[in-house]
VEXVOTOR-518156 format. One record per residue (C-alpha): residue in one letter; x, y, z. Coordinates in steps of 0.02 Angstrom, whole numbers, padded with zeros to 5 digits, always signed. Each point is the difference from the previous one (the first is absolute). Layout:
! VEXVOTOR-518156
aXYZ/...
//
This chain:
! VEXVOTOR-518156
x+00187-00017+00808/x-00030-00148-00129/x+00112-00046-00166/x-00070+00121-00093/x+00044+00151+00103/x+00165-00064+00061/x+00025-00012-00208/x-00082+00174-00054/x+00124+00085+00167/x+00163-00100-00080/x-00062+00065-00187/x+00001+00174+00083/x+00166+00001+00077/x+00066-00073-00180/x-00075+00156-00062/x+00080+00115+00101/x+00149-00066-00012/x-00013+00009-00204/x-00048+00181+00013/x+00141+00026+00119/x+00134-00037-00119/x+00051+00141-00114/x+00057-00104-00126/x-00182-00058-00028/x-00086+00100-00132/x-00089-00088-00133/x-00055+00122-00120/x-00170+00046-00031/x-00047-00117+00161/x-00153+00015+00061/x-00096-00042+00189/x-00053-00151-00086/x+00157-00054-00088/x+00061+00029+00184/x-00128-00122+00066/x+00035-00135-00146/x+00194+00001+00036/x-00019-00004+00185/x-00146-00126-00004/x+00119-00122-00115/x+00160-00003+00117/x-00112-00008+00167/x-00095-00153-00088/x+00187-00076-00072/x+00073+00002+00174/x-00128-00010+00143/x-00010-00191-00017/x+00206+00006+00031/x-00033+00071+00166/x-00010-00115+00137/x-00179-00054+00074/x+00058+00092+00146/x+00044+00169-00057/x-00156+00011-00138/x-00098-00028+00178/x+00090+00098+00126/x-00094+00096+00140/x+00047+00085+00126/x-00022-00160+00111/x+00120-00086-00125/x+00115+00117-00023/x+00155-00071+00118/x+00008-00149-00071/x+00025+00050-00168/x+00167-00039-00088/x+00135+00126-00034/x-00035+00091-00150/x+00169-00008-00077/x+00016-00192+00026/x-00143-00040-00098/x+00037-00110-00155/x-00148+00056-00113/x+00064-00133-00129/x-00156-00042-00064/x-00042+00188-00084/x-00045-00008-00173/x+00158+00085-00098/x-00130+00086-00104/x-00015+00121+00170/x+00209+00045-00015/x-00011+00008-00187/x-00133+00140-00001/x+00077+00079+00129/x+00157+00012-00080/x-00096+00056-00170/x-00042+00124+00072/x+00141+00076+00080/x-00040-00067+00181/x+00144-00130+00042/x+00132-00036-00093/x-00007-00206+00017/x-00088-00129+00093/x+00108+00025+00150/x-00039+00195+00007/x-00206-00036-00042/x-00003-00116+00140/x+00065+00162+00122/x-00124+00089-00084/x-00127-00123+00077/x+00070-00038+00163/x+00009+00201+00019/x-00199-00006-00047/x-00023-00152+00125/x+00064+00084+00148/x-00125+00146-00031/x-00126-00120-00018/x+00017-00084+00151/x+00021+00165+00077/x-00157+00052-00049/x-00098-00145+00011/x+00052-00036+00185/x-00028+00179+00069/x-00070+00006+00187/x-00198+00004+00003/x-00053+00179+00014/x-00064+00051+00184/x-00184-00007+00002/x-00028+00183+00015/x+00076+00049-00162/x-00115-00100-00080/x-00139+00103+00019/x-00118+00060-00117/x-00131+00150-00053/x-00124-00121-00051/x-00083-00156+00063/x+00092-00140-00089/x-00158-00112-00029/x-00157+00131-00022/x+00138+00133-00059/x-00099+00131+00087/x+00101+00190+00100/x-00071-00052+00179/x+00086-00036+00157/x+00090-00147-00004/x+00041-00154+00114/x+00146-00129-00018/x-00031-00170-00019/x+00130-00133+00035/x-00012-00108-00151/x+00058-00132+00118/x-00099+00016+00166/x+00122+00024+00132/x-00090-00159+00100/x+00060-00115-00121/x+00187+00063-00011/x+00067-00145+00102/x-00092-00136-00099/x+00047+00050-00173/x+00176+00012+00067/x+00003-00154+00071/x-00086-00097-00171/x+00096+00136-00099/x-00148+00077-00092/x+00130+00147-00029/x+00128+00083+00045/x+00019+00115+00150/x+00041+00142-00096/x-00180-00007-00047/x-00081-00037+00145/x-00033+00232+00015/x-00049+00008-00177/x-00152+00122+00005/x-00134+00051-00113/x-00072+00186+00016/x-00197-00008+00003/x-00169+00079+00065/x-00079-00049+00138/x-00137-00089-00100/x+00086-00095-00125/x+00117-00062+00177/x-00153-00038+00064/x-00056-00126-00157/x+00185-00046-00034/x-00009-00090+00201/x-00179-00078-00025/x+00023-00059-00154/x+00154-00093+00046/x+00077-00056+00171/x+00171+00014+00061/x+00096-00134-00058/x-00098-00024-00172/x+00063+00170-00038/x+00166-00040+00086/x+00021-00153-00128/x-00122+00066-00158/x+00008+00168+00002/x+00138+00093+00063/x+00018+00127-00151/x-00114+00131-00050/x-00022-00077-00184/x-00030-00149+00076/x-00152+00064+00127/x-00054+00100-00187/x-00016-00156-00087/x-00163-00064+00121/x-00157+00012-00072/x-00087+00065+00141/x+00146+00140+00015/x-00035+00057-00151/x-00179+00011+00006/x+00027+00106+00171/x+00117+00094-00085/x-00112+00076-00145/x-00120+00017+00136/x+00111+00093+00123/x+00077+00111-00147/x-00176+00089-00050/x-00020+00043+00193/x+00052+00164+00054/x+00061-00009+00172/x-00074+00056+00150/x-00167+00021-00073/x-00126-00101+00063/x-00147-00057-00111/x-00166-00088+00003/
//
């Protein structure tokens, strides 16, 4: 998860905590005067937050401080003054709740277990997005598991990550790239999508219908 998702999951639990306050009801409001509002506090405070929180994993999370000792001295007052326009807090020491409350969702959130492989599984291939039998492939090869621990490549919570795909695009994904050049380069699905020669084999491999044999 980079800055930008750790930022778009702490604007989301700012928004729910909004909408979860009854006292919260801006006339005519709309979804985007919602997404304004919520975009303007999350971008007021998130630089308050400490490095550590705005990057927490669930690797990380342990060593986080407590929520309630945090300082956060260094948010703008412009994020307690709109809150309190608009019937949020009632002063800076109350907005500042408000946002500690919203931080320990966050982190929550943000450092939730990896999911088990299994229940990651698709309908469709997730590079050729064909409905054909499908193989896992360990974005990390399992052979290269004790060296990317040991030069800390990533985390072990990732070492199971999977991708659900066809036999044939597994078969290109492992000859176009070796173990620990996809261990170190392309661990992610997005990032396997964003080779040149995956792409090519995947407009190929998407006008196939499977199990029919041509030529």
């Amino acid at each position: 998860m980079g800055d930008v998702q750790h930022f778009g999951l702490f604007k989301d639990c700012l928004a729910r905590r909004i909408l979860s306050r009854q006292d919260y009801t801006p006339a005519d409001s709309t979804e985007s005067d919602l997404d304004d509002f919520v975009t303007f506090l999350a971008t007021e405070s998130w630089s308050a937050l400490p490095q550590s929180i705005r990057e927490v994993t669930y690797d990380t999370k342990d060593s986080l401080p407590e929520i309630d000792t945090l300082l956060l001295d260094s948010t703008p007052a412009s994020f307690s003054d709109t809150l309190t326009a608009y019937g949020l807090s009632e002063d800076a020491e109350s907005a500042l709740h408000f946002l500690k409350r919203t931080i320990e969702v966050y982190v929550s959130d943000a450092s939730a277990p990896p999911p088990v492989w299994s229940s990651t599984r698709t309908t469709e291939c997730e590079i050729c997005e064909r409905q054909v039998p499908l193989t896992y492939h360990h974005l990390i090869p399992r052979a290269t598991h004790a060296k990317v621990l040991k030069r800390k490549w990533h985390s072990e919570s990732m070492l199971n990550s999977v991708a659900w795909i066809c036999r044939p695009c597994h078969n290109v994904v492992h000859s176009v790239a070796r173990g620990e050049d996809l261990a170190q380069n392309y661990y992610t699905v997005e990032l396997l999508l964003a080779r040149e020669d995956i792409q090519k084999w995947r407009r190929y491999a998407a006008k196939q219908r499977y199990g029919v044999r041509r030529g």
